[in-house]
C-alpha positions in Angstrom: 0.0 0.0 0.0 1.1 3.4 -0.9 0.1 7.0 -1.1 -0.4 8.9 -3.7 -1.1 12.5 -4.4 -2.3 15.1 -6.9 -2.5 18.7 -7.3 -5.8 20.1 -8.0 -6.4 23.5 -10.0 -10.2 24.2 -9.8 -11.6 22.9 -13.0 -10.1 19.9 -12.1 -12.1 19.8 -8.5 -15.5 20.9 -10.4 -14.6 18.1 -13.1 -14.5 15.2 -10.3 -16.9 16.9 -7.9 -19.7 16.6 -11.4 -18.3 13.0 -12.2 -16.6 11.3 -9.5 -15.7 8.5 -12.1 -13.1 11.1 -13.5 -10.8 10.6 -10.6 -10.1 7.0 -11.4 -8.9 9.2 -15.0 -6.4 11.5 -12.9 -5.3 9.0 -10.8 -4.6 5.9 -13.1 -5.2 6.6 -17.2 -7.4 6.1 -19.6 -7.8 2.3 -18.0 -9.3 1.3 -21.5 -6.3 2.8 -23.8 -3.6 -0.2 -23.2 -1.6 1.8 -24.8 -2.2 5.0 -22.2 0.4 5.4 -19.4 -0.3 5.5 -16.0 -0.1 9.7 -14.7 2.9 9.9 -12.2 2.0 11.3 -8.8 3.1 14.3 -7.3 3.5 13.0 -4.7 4.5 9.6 -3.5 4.8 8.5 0.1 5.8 4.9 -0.8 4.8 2.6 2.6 5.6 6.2 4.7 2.1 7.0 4.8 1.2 5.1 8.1 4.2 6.1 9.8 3.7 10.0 9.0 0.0 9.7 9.9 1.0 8.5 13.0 4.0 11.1 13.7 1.6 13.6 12.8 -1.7 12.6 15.1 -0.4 10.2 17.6 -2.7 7.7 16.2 -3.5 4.7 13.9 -6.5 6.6 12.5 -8.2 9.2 14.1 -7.8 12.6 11.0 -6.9 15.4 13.1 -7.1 19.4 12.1 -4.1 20.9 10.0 -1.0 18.3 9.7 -3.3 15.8 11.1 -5.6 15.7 7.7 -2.8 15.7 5.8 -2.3 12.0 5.2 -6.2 10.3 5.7 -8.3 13.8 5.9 -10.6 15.2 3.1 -13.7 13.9 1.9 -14.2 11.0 0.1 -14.8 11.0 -3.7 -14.7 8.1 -6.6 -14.3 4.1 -6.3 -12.4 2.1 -3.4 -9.3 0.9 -5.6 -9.0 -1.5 -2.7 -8.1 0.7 0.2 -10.3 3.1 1.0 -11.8 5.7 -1.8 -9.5 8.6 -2.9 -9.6 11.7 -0.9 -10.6 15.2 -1.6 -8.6 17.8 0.4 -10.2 21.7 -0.9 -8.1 24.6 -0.8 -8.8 25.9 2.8 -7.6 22.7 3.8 -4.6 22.6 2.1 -3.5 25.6 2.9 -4.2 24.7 6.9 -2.6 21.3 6.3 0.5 23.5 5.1 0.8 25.7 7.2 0.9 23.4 10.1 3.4 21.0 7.9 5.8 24.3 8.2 5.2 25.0 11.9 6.9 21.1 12.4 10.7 20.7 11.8 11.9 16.8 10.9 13.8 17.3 14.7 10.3 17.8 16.9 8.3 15.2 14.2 11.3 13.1 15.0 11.2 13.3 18.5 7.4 11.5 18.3 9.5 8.5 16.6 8.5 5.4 19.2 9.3 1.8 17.8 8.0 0.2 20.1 4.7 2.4 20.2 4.4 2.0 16.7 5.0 -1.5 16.6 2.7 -2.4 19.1 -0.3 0.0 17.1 0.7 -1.7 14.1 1.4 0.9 12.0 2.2 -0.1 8.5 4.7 -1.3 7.1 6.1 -2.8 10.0 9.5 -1.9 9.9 9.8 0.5 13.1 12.5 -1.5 14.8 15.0 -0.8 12.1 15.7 2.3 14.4 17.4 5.0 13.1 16.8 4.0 9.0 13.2 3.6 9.5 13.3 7.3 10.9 15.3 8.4 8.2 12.9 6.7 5.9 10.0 8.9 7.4 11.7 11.9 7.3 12.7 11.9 3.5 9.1 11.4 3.0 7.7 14.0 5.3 10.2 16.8 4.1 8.6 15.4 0.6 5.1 15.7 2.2 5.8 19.6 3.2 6.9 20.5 -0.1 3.9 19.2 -1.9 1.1 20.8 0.6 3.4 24.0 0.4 3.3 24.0 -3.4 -0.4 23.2 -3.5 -1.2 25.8 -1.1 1.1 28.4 -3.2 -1.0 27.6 -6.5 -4.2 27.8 -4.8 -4.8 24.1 -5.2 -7.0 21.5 -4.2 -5.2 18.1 -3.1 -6.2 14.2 -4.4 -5.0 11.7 -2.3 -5.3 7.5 -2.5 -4.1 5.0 -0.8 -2.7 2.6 -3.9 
């Protein structure tokens, strides 16, 4: 499982809010060209998703305010691909999910690091008593997380997120 993300310019949100089919379009292809690619992401949290989440909210799922909707929060829109629909995150909400991403420096987020906490919540992927590389691996995706809510929020943008 991975997470995925789009930026959203307004005709984009008013395109998938009218037809919520059209998400599967931005986040996969034209499904029934074989010969259409697959749209790369803007943003791609590999398996860091659950980890971040976690960082960010001190829990497995609860979607907090600001940071905390950053990862799970929005509203839902389009098919389950298997995980959970994709997520709609509007452009208020992107732009108080980036702000709080700023307010948090990879030291304090780090700081909330817990194996063993995170281990025994079963946060995926399970790979939280690597220690020190696991917390590395969060933080590369985090500081990757800040830059795409901070660019979104810049560009007046709505956000698409799945969990793939």
């Amino acid at each position: 499982m991975v997470l995925i993300g789009y930026r959203l310019s307004p005709e984009q949100v008013a395109a998938v809010r009218a037809d919520p089919t059209a998400v599967d379009t931005l986040l996969y292809g034209d499904l029934d060209d074989d010969e259409a690619e697959m749209p790369e992401p803007e943003l791609d949290l590999d398996k860091s998703w659950h980890g971040i989440h976690y960082l960010l909210t001190g829990t497995e799922w609860r979607i907090g305010e600001g940071a905390g909707a950053a990862i799970l929060g929005g509203v839902e829109i389009g098919q389950d691909g298997g995980y959970g629909p994709p997520r709609l995150l509007d452009r208020a909400t992107v732009r108080a999910v980036a702000t709080e991403l700023d307010a948090l420096d990879v030291e304090t987020l780090g700081a909330r690091f817990d194996p063993d906490a995170m281990t025994a919540a079963e946060i995926y992927p399970d790979i939280w008593t690597d220690g020190a590389e696991a917390l590395d691996y969060l933080m590369a995706h985090f500081v990757e997380l800040r830059r795409f809510y901070n660019a979104a929020a810049a560009n007046d943008q709505a956000v698409l997120v799945a969990i793939t």
